[in-house]
PAZAPA-4460 file (N, C-alpha, C; in steps of 0.05 Angstrom, whole numbers, plus 32768, in hexadecimal, padded with zeros to 4 digits):
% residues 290
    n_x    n_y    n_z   ca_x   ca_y   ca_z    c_x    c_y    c_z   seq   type   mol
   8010   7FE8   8000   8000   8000   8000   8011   8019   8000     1      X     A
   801D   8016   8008   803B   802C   8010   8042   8030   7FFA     2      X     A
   804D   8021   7FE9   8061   801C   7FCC   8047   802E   7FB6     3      X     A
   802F   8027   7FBB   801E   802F   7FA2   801C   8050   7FBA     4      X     A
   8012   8054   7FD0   8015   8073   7FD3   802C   8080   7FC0     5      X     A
   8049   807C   7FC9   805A   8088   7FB6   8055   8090   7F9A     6      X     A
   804D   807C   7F94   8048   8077   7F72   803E   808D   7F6E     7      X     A
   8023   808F   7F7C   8017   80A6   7F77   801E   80C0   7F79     8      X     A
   802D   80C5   7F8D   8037   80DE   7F94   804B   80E9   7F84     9      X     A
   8058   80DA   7F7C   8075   80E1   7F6D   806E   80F0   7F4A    10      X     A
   8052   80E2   7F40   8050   80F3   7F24   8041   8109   7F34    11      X     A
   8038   8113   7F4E   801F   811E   7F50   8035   813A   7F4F    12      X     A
   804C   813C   7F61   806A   814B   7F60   806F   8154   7F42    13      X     A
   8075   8141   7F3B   8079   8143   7F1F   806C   815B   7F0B    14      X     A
   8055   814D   7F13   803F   8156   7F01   8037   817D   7F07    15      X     A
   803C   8179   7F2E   803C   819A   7F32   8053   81B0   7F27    16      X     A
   8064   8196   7F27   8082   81AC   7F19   8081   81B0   7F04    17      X     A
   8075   81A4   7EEF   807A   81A8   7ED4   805E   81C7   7ED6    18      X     A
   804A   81BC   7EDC   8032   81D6   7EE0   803C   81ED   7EE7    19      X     A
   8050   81ED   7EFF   8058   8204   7F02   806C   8211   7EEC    20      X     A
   807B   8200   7EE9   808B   820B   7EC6   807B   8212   7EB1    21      X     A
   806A   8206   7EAE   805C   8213   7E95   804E   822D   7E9E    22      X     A
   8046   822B   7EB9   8040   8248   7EC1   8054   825C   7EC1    23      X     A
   806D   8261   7ECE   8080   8271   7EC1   8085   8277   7EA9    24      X     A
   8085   826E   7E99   8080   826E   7E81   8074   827B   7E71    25      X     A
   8062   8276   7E78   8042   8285   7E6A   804B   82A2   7E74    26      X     A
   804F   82AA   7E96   8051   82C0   7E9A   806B   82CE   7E8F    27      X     A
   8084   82C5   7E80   8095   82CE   7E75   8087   82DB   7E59    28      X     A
   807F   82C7   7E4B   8076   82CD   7E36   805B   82E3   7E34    29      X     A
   804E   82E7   7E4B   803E   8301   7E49   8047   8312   7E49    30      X     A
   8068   8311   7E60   8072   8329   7E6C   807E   833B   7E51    31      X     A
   808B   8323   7E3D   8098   832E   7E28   8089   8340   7E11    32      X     A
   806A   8338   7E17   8056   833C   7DF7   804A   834D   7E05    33      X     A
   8051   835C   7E25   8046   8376   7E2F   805B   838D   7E2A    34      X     A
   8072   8385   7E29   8083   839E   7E23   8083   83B0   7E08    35      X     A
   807C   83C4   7E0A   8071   83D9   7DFA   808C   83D9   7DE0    36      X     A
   8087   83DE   7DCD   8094   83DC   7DAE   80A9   83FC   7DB3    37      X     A
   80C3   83F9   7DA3   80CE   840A   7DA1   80C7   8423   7D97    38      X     A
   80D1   8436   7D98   80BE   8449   7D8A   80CA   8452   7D79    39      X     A
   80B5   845C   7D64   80BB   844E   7D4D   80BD   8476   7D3E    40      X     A
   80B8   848B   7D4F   80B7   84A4   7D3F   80BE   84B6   7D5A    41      X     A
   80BE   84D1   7D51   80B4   84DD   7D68   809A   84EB   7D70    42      X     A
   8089   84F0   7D5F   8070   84F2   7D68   805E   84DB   7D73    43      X     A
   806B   84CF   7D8B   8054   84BE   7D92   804C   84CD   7DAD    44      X     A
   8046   84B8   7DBB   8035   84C5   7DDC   8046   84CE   7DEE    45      X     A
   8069   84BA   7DE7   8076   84CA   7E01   807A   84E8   7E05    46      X     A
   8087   84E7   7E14   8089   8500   7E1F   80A6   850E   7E11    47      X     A
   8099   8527   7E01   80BE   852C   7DFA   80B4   854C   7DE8    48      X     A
   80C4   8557   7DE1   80C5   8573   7DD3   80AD   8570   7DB8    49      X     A
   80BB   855D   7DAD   80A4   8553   7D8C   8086   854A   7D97    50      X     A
   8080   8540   7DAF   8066   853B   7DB6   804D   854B   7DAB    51      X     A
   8045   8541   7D9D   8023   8550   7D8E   8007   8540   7D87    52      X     A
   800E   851F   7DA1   7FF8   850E   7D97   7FEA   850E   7DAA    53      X     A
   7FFE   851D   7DC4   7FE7   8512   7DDF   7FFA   8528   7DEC    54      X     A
   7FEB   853F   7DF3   7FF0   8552   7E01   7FE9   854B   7E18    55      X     A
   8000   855A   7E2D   7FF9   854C   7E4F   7FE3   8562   7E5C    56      X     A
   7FC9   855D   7E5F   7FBB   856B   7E69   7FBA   8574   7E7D    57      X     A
   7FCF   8562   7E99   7FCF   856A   7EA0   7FE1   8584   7EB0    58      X     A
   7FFC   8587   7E9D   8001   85A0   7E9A   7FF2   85AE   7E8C    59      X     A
   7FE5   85B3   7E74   7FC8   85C3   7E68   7FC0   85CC   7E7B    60      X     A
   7FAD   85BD   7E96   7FA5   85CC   7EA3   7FAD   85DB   7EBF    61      X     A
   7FCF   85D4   7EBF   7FD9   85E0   7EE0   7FD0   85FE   7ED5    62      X     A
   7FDA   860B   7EE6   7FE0   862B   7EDE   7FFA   8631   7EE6    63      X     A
   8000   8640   7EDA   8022   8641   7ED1   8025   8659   7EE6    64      X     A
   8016   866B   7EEA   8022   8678   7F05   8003   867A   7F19    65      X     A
   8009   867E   7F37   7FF4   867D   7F43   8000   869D   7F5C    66      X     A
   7FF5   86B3   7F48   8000   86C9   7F54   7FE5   86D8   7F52    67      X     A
   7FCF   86DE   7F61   7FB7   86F3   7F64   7FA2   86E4   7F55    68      X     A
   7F9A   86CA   7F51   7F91   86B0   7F3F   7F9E   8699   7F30    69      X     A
   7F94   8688   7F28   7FA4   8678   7F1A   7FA9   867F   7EFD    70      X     A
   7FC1   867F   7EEF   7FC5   868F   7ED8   7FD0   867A   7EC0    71      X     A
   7FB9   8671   7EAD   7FC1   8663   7E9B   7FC0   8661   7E80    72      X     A
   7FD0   8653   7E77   7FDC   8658   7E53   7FC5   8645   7E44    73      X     A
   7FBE   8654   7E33   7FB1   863E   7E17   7FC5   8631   7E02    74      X     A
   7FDC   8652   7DFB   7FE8   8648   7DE8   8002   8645   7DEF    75      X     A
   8014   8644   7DDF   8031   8646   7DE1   803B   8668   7DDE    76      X     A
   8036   8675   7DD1   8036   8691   7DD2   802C   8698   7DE9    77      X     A
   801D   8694   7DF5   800B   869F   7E06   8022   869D   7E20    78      X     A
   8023   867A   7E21   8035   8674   7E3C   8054   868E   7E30    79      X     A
   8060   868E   7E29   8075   869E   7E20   8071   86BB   7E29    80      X     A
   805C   86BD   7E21   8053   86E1   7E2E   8050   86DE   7E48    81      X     A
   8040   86CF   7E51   8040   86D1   7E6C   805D   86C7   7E7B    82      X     A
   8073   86B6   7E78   8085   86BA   7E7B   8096   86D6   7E7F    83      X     A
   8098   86E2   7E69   80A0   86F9   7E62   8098   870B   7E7B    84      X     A
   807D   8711   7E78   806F   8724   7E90   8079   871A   7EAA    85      X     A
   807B   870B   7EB4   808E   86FE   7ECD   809E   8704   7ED1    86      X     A
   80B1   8704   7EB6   80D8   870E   7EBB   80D8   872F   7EBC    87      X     A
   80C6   873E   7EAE   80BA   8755   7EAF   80BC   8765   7ECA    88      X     A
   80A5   8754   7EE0   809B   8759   7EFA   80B6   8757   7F03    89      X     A
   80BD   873B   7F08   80DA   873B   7F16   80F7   8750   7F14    90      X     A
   80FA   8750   7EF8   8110   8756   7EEE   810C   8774   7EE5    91      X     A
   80FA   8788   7EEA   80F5   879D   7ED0   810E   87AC   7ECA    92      X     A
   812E   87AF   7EDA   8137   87BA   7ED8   8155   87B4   7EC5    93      X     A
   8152   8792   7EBE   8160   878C   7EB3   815F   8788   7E99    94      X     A
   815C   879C   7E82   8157   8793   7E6A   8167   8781   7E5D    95      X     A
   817B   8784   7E5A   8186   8768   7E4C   817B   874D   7E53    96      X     A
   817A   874B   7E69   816A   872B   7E72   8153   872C   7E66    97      X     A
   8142   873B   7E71   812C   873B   7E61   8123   8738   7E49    98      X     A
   8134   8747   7E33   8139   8746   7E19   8142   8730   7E11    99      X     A
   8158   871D   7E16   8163   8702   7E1A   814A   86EA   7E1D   100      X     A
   813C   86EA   7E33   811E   86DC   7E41   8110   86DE   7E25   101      X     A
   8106   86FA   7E24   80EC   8700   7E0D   80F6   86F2   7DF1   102      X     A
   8111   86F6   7DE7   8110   86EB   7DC4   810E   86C1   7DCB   103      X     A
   8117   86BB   7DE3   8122   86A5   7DE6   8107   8698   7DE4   104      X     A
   80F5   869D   7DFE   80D9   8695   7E05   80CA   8690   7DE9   105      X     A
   80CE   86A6   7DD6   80BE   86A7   7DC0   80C9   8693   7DAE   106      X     A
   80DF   8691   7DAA   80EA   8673   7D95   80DC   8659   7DA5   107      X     A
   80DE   8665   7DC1   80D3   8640   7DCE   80B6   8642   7DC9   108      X     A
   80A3   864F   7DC2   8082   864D   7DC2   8077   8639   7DB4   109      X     A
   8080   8636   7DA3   807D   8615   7D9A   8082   8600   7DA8   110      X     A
   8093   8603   7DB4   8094   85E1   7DC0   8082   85EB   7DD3   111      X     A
   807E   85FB   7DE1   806B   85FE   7DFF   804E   85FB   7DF0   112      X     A
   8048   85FB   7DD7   8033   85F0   7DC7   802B   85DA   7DC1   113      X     A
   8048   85C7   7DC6   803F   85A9   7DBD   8040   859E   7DD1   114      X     A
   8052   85A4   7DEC   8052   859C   7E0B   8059   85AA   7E1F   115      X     A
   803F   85B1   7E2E   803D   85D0   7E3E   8056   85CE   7E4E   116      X     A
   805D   85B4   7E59   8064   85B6   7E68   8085   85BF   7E6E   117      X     A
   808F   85C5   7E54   80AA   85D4   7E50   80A6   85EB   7E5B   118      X     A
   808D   85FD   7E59   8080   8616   7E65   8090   8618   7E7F   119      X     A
   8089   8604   7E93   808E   85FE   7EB0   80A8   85FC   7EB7   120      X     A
   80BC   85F7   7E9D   80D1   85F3   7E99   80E5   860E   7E9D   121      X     A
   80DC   8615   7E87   80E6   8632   7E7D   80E2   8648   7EA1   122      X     A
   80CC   8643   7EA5   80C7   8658   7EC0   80D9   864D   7ED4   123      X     A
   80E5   8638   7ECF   80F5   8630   7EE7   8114   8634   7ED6   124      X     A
   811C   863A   7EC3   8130   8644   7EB7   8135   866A   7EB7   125      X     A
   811A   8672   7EB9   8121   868A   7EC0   812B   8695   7ED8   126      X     A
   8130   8685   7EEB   8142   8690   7F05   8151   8681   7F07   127      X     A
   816B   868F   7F09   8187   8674   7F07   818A   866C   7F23   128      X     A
   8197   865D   7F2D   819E   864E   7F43   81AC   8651   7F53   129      X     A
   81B9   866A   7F4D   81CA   867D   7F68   81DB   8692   7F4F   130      X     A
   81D2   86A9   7F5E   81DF   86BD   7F5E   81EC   86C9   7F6D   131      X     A
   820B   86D3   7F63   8218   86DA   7F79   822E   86F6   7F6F   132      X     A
   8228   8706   7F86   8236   871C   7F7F   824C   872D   7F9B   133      X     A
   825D   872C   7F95   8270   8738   7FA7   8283   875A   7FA4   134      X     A
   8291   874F   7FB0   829D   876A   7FB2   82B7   8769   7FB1   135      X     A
   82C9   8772   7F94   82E9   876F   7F8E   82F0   878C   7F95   136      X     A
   8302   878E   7FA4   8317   87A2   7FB1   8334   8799   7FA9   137      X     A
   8341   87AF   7F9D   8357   87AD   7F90   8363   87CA   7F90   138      X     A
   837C   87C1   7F8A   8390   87DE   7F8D   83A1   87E7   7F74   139      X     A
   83A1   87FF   7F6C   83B1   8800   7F4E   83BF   880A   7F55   140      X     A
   83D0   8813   7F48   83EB   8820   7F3A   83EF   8836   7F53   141      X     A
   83DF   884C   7F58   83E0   885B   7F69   83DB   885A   7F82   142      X     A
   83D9   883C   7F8A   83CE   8834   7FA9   83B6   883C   7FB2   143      X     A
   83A8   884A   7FA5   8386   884E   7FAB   837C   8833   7FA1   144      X     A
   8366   8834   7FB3   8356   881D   7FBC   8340   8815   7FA8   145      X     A
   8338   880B   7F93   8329   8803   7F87   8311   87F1   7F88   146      X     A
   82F8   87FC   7F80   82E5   87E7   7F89   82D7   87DA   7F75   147      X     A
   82D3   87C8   7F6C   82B7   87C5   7F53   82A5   87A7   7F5C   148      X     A
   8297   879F   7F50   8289   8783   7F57   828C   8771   7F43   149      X     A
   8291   875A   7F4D   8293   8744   7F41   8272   8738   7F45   150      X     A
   827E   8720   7F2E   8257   8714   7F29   825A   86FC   7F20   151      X     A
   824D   86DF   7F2C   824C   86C7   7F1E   822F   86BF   7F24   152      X     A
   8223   86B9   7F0A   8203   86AF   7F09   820B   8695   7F06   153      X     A
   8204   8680   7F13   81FF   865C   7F0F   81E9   8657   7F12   154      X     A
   81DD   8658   7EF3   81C8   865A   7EE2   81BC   8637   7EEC   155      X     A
   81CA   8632   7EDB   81B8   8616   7ED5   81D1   85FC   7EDB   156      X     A
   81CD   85E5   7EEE   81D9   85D4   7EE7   81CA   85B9   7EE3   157      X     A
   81B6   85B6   7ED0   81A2   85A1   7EC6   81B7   8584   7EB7   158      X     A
   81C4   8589   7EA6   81DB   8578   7E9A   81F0   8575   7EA7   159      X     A
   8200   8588   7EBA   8221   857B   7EC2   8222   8597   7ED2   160      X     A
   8243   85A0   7EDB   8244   85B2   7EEB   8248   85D1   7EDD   161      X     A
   8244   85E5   7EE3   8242   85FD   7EDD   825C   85FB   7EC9   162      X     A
   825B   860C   7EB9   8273   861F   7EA0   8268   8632   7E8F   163      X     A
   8274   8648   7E95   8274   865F   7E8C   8280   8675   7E87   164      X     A
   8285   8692   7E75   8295   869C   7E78   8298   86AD   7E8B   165      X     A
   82AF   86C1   7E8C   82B7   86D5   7E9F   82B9   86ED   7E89   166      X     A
   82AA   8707   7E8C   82A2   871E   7E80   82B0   8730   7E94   167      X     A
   82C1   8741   7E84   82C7   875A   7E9A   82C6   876F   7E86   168      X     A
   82BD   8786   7E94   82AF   879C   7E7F   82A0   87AD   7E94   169      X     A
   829D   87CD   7E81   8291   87E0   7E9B   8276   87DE   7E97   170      X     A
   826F   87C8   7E7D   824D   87CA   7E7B   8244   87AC   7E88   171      X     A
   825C   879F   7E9A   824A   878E   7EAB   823D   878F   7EBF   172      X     A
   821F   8783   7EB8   8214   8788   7ED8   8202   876D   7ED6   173      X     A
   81F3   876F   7EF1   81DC   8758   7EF5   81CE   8753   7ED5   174      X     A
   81C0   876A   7EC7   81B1   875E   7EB4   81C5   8750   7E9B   175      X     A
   81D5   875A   7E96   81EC   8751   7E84   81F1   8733   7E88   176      X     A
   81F4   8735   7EAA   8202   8715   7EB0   81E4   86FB   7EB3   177      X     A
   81D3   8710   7EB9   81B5   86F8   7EB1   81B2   86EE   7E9A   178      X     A
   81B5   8708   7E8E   81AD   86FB   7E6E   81C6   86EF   7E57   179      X     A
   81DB   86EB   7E62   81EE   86DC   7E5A   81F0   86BF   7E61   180      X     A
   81E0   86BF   7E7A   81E0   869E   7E8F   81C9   8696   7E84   181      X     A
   81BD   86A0   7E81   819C   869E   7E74   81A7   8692   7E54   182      X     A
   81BD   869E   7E49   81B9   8695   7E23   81C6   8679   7E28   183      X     A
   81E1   8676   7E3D   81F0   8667   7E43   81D9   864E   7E40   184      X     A
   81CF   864D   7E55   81BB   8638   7E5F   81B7   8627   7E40   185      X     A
   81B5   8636   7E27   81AD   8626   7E12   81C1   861E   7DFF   186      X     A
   81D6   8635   7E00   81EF   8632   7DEC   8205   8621   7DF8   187      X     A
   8204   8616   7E13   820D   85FE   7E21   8205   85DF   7E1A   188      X     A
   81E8   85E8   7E1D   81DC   85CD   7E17   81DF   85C4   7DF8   189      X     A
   81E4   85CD   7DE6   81E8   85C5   7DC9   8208   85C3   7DBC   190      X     A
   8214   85C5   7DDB   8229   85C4   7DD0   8235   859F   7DC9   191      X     A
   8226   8590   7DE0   822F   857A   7DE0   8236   8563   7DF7   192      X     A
   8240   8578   7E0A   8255   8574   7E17   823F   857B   7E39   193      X     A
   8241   856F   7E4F   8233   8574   7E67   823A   857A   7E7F   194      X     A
   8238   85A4   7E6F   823B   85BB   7E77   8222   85CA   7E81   195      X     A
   8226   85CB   7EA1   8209   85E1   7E9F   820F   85F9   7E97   196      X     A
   8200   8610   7E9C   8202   8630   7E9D   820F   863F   7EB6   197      X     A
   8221   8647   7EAB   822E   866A   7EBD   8239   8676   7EB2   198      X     A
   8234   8695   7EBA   8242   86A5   7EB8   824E   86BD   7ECD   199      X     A
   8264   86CC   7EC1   8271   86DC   7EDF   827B   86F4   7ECC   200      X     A
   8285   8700   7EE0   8294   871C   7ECB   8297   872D   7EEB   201      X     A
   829A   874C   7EDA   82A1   875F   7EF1   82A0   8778   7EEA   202      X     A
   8293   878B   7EED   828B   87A7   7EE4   82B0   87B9   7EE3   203      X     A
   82C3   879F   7EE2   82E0   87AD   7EDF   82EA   87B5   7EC3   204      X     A
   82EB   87C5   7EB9   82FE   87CF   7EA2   8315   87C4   7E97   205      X     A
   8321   87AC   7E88   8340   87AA   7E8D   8346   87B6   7E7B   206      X     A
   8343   87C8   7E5E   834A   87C6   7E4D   8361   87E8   7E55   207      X     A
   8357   87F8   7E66   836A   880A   7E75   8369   880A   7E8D   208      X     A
   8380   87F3   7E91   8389   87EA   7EA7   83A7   87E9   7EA3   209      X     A
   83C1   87E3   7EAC   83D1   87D9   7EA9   83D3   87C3   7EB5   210      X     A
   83F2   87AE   7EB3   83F5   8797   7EB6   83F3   878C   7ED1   211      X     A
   83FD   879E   7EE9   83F6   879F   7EFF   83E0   8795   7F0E   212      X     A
   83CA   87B0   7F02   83B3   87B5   7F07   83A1   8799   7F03   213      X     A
   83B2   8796   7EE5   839C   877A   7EE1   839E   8762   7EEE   214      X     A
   83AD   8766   7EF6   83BC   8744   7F12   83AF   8744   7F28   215      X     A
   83B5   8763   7F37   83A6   8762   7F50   8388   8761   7F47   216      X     A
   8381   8767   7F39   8363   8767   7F36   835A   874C   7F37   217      X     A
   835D   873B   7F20   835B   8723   7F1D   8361   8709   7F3B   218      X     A
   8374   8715   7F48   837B   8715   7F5C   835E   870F   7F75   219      X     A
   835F   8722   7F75   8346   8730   7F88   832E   871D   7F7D   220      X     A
   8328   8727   7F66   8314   870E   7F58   8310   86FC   7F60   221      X     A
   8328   86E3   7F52   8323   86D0   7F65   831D   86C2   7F79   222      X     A
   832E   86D7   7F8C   832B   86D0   7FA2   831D   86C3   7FB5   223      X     A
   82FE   86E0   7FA8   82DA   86D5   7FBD   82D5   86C6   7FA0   224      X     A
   82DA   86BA   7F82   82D3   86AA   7F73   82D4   8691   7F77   225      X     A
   82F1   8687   7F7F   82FA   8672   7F8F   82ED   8662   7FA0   226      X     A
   82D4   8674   7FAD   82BB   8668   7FC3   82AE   8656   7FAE   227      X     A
   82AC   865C   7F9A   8290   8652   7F85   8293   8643   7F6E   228      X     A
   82B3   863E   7F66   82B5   8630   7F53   82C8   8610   7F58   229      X     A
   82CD   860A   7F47   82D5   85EC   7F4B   82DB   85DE   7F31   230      X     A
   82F4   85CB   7F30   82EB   85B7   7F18   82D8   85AA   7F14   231      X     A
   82CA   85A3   7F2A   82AE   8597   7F28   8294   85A5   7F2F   232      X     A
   8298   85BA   7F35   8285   85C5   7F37   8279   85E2   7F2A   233      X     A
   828C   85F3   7F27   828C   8608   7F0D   829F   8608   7F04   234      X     A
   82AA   8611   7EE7   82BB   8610   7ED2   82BA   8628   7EC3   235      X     A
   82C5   864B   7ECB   82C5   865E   7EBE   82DC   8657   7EA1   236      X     A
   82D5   866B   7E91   82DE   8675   7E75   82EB   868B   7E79   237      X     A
   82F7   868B   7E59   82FB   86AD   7E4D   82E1   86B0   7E40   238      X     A
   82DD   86C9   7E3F   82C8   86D9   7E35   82D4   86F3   7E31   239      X     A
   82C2   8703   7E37   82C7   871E   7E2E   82D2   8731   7E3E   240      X     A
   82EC   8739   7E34   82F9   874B   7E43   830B   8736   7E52   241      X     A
   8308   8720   7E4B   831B   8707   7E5B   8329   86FB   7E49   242      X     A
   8348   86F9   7E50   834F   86E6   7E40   8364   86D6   7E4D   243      X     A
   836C   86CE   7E36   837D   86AF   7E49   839D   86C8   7E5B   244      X     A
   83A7   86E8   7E5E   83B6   86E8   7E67   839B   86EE   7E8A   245      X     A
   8389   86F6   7E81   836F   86F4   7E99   8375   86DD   7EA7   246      X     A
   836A   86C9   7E99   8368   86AF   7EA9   8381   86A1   7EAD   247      X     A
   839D   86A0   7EAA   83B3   869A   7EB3   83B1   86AF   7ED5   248      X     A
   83B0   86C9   7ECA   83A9   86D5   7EEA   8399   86C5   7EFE   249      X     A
   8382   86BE   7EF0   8365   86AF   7F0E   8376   8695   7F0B   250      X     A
   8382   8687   7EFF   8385   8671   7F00   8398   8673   7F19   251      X     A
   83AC   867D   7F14   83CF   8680   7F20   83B7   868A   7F43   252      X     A
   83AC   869F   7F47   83AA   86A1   7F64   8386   867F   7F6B   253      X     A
   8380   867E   7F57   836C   865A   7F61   838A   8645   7F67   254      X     A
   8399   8643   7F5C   83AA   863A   7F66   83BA   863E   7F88   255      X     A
   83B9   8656   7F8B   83C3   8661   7FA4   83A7   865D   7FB3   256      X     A
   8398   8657   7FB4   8380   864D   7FC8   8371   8638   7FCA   257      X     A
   8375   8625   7FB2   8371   860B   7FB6   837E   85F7   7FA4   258      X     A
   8384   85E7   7FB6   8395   85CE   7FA6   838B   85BD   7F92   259      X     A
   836E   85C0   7F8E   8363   85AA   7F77   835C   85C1   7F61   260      X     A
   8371   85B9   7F4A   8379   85CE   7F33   836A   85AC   7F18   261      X     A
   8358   859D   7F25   8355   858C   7F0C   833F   8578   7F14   262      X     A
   8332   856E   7F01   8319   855A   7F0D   8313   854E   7EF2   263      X     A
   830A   8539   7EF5   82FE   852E   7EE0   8310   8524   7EC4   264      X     A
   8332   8522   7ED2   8341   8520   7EBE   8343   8539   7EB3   265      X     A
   833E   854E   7EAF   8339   8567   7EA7   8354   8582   7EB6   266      X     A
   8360   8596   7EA8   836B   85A5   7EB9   8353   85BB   7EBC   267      X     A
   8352   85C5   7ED8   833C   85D9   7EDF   834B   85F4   7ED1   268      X     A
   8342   8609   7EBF   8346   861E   7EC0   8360   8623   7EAA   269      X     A
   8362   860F   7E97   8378   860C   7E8F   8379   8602   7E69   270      X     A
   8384   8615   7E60   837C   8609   7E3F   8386   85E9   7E3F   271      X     A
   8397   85DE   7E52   839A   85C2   7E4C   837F   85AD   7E4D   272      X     A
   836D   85BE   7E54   8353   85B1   7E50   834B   85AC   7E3A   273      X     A
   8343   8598   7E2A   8336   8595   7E0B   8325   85A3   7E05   274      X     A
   830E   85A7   7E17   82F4   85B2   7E1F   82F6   85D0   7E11   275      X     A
   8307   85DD   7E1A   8309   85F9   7E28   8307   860C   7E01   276      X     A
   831D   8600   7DF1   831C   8603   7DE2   82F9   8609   7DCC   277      X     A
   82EE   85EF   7DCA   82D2   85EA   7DCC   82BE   85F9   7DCE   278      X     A
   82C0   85FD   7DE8   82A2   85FC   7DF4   82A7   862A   7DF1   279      X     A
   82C1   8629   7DEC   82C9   864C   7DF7   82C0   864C   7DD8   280      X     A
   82C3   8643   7DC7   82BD   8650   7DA8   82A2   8647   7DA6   281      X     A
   829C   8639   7DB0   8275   8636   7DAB   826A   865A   7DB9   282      X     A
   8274   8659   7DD6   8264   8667   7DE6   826C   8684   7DD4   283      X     A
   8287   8684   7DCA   828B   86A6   7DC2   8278   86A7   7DAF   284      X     A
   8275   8697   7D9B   8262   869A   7D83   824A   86A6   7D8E   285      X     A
   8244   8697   7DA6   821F   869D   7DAD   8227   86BD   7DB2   286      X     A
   823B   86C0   7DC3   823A   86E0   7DD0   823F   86F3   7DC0   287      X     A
   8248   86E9   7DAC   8249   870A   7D93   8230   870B   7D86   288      X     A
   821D   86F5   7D88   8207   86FD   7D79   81ED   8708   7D92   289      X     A
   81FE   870F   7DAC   81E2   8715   7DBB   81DF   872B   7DB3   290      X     A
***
């Protein structure tokens, strides 16, 4: 009686293991004929700049600002103006930014047409991510005491860490350096390479200065700059009114205040960088045509 129990039991084993394999099975084979097909264009439903088959409603219906009611866009022009009127309120004193904002906003109205939700985007691109402004004291030729301000906007770092140029000139100020961090933000991103936005400068003159003058200044510069930049963390340029005998100056005293002159395999601050070459002839291009 014993011998025939077994008997029985042993296909009954059997028989549950094989059941359970063909059940795995089956669920492999659903799992595979549920995974969604490559995509095959760019106008389909995901989510992306080309989107025009399935607008996300429910950006359509946020409101893009909630200042004395809720305030919202139908079109893509529409969101752009009301943008505009924002940087307006905030900013009225800085025309160049503003002027910078207004032509930019208006090239983007189309895409805020096909997916509002770049709209939401852009308003969070119009205030950069620290601004910072100090105070350079320096001494010329005649031992009187010199004052002017230095300026670094770190605009955006969405792709990698801050780079941007250094502007020195008597027509720098806040709106100049917004709306330079502001063009940055886009002439970074097309370069290739994963660079966010900055920019810096200094309401200093070098072009009548002498050789002196221009050391200690640069000097002084660095100095409170030194707080804010980094190989890994910001990466200033030449720009305007800057050039490489400029930045041998900031370099030579970043050296005298911190020992990490390199990151990322990279030299910080230094044409031995591959980059530097690059990314400095993309950015000049954009800035002669502001």
């Amino acid at each position: 009686m014993s011998m025939h129990r077994s008997k029985l039991v042993a296909p009954t084993r059997s028989a549950f293991a094989s059941q359970q394999y063909s059940n795995a099975l089956r669920c492999m084979s659903s799992s595979l004929s549920d995974t969604p097909a490559p995509r095959q264009s760019l106008i389909t439903s995901e989510d992306g700049v080309h989107q025009n088959m399935k607008i996300s409603k429910s950006y359509r219906n946020k409101p893009l600002f909630r200042r004395q009611g809720d305030v919202r866009f139908k079109t893509g022009m529409e969101a752009a103006q009301l943008l505009v009127k924002e940087c307006k309120r905030r900013d009225s004193h800085e025309t160049e930014f503003i002027d910078s904002v207004t032509s930019t906003l208006q090239c983007l109205s189309p895409i805020f047409d096909r997916n509002p939700k770049y709209a939401f985007a852009a308003k969070t691109l119009m205030e950069p991510e620290r601004f910072i402004q100090f105070r350079v004291a320096w001494i010329d030729d005649l031992g009187v005491v010199r004052m002017n301000r230095g300026f670094r906007v770190q605009y955006s770092s969405s792709i990698g860490p801050y780079e941007g140029g250094l502007h020195f000139g008597h027509h720098i100020d806040t709106g100049v350096i917004k709306a330079l961090g502001f063009d940055a933000v886009f002439s970074n991103a097309v370069t290739g390479y994963n660079f966010g936005a900055a920019v810096g400068g200094s309401d200093f003159n070098p072009f009548d200065k002498s050789e002196s003058e221009l050391q200690r200044f640069c000097q002084s510069y660095m100095t409170e700059l030194a707080k804010y930049i980094g190989p890994d963390m910001d990466t200033p340029w030449m720009g305007m009114g800057v050039g490489e005998k400029e930045i041998g100056y900031l370099f030579g005293q970043y050296k005298r205040l911190s020992p990490r002159t390199g990151g990322t395999g990279q030299r910080f601050l230094s044409a031995a960088n591959p980059l530097f070459e690059k990314v400095h002839t993309h950015n000049l291009f954009i800035y002669l045509f502001l």
